[in-house]
N, C-alpha and C positions, 0 to 999 in steps of 0.2 A: 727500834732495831739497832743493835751494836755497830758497830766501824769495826771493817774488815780486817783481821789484823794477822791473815797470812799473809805472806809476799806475794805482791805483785808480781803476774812476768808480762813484761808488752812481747806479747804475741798477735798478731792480727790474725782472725781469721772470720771469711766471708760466713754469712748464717742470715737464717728467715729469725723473724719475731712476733709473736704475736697473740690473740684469745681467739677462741670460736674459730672463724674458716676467714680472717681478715689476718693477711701476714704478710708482712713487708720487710724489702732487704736491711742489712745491717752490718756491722763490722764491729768486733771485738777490738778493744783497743786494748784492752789488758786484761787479764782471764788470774780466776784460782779458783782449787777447788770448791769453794760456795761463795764466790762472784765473780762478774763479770760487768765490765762498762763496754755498756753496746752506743757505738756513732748511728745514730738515727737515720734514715736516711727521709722518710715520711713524717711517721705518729711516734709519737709518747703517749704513753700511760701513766694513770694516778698514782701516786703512792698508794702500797699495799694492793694493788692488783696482782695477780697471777696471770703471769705471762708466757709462753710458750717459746721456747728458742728449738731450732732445728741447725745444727751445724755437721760437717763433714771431717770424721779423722778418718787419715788413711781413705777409705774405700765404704768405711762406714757412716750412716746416717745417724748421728746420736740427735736425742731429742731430750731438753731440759726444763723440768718446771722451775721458773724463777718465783720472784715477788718484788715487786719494786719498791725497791727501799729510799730512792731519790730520782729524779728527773730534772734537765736543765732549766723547763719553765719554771721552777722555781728555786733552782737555789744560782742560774746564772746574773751575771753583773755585764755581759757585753748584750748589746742592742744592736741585731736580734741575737738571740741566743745559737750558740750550737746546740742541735738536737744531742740528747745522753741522756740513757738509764742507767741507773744503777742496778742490779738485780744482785736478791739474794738468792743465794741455790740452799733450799735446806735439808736435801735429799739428793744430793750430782749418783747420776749415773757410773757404775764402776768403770765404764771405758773412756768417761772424761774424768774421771780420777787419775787413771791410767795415764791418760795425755797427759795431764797435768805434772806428774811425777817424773815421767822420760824428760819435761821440759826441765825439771831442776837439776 
């Protein structure tokens, strides 16, 4: 999978993550339109899993399929690690485009 080579914006914002009916909280530590590094707060996933994110703009419930293109168990150097995914979006939703754009 390539390196993301929009710009970054550090945006936080709170959001669910997860597959099947197992979804746990999480934080955006910096968002664009097809990625996002989620702060863990439980579980990581493999690379290349699909993974479901549910986050809140405005008033709205957006929901995004990711793919995890990196996680901290494996590419962190501190003991223990901090939990982070990496997710690609290779399909974002028009209203997290949308977010995405008011924020530049």
């Amino acid at each position: 999978m390539e390196k993301r080579i929009e710009k970054r914006l550090l945006h936080p914002l709170e959001l669910i993550y997860g597959d099947n009916d197992t979804f746990s909280p999480g934080l955006a530590r910096n968002i664009s339109s097809h990625g996002i590094l989620i702060q863990a707060e439980y579980q990581l996933f493999p690379i290349n899993r699909e993974v479901k994110v549910i986050l809140t703009i405005g008033n709205e419930s957006v929901s995004i399929q990711g793919i995890v293109c990196w996680n901290s168990e494996y590419t962190s150097t501190e003991t223990p690690p901090e939990k982070q995914l990496g997710l690609f979006i290779p399909d974002p939703p028009s209203a997290y485009v949308n977010f995405i754009n008011q924020l530049n």
